[in-house]
N, C-alpha and C positions, 0 to 999 in steps of 0.2 A: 756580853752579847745581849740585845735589846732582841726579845721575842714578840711579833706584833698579834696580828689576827691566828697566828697556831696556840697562843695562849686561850684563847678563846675555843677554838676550834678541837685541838688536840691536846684535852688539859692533861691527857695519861700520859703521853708521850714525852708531852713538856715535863711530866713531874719526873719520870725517867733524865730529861736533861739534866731536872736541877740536883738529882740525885748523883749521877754523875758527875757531874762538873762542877755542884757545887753553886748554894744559894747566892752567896758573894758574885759569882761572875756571871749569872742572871737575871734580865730586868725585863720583870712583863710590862708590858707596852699595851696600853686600853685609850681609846680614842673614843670621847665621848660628848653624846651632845645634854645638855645642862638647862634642863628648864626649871622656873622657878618653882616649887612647888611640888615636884616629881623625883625620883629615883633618877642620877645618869647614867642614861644609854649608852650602851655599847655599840658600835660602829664599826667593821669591817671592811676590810677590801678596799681602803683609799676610800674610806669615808662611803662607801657605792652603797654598803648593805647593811641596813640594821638587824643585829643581833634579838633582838627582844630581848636581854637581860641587860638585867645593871649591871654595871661596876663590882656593886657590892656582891652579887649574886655570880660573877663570873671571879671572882678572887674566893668565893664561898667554895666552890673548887678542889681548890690546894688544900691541903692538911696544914696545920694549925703550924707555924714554924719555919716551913717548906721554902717560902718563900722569902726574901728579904728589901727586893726593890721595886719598883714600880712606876712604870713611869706615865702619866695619866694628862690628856690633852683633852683640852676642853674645845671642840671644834668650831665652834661658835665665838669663839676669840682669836684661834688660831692667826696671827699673822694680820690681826687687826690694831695692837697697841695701843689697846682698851683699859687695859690691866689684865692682871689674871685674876680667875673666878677664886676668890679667898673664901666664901664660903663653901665653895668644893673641897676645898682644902682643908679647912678644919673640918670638915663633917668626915672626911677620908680618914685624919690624923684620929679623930674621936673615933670611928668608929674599928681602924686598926693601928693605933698606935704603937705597933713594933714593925711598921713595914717603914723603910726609906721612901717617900715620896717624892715624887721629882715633877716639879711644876711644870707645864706646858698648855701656851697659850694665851695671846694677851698681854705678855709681861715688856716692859715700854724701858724702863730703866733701873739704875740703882735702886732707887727708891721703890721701886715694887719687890728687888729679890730683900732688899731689907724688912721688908712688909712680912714678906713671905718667910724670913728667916724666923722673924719674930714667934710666926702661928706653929713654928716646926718642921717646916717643910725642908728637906734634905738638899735641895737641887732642882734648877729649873731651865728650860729651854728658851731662848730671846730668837727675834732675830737680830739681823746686823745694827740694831741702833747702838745694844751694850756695846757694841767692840768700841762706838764712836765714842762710848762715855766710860770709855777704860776708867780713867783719872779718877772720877766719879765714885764709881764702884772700888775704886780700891779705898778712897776716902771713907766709906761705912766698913771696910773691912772687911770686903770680900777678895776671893782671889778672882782674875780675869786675868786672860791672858796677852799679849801685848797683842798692840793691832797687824790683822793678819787679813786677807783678801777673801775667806770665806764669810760667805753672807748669811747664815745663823752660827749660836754660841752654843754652850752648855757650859752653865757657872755654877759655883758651886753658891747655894743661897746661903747655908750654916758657914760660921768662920769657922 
């Protein structure tokens, strides 16, 4: 289950989720916007409301462990196939490298979840171009799933 703005919002309640059900079948979901030079923001509500805290400072949060996936859009890419923000990504991977990250935003084809596989990153969000470059992506050795009439993915970026 993907938890979006109550990660943010209701981090006691959430932690209660993940206690329950278990860090595996939870994935905080942070939607952020990525300026050069700055911490990313956190975004709420369909992108409506900013949060004033980072990323870093809204995963600060959770107790050390608690957590295990994460899945983190960079909203200023979103749905532009731009690439995805790679420096977001390492700086995420460095700064919690025991969390699964899951790319979102940006990401254009094989060649970027390969990119992204490279830095560590777990998993990433497309929209419908990947399905077009199935073939592609299985060539670097990703898995992708046959072509199918929904118009975003979720692949996995690691073989």
């Amino acid at each position: 289950m993907v938890i979006g703005s109550a990660a943010l919002e209701c981090p006691d309640e959430v932690a209660a989720w993940i206690a329950h059900f278990g860090a595996q079948r939870l994935c905080l979901a942070f939607d952020v916007r990525a300026r050069a030079g700055a911490d990313p923001r956190v975004h709420t509500h369909g992108w409506r409301q900013a949060s004033g805290l980072s990323v870093w400072e809204a995963l600060g949060r959770y107790r050390g462990g608690s957590i295990r996936h994460v899945l983190c859009t960079d909203i200023g890419r979103d749905g532009a196939l731009t690439g995805p923000n790679l420096d977001l990504y390492r700086t995420a991977l460095a700064r919690f490298p025991d969390l699964a990250w899951q790319a979102s935003g940006g990401v254009r084809d094989a060649a970027d979840l390969a990119e992204l596989a490279l830095i560590g990153v777990a998993a990433a969000v497309s929209v419908g171009h990947c399905w077009n470059n199935a073939s592609a992506m299985r060539s670097y050795g990703h898995s992708c799933p046959p072509h199918h009439p929904v118009p975003s993915t979720y692949a996995t970026a690691r073989s």
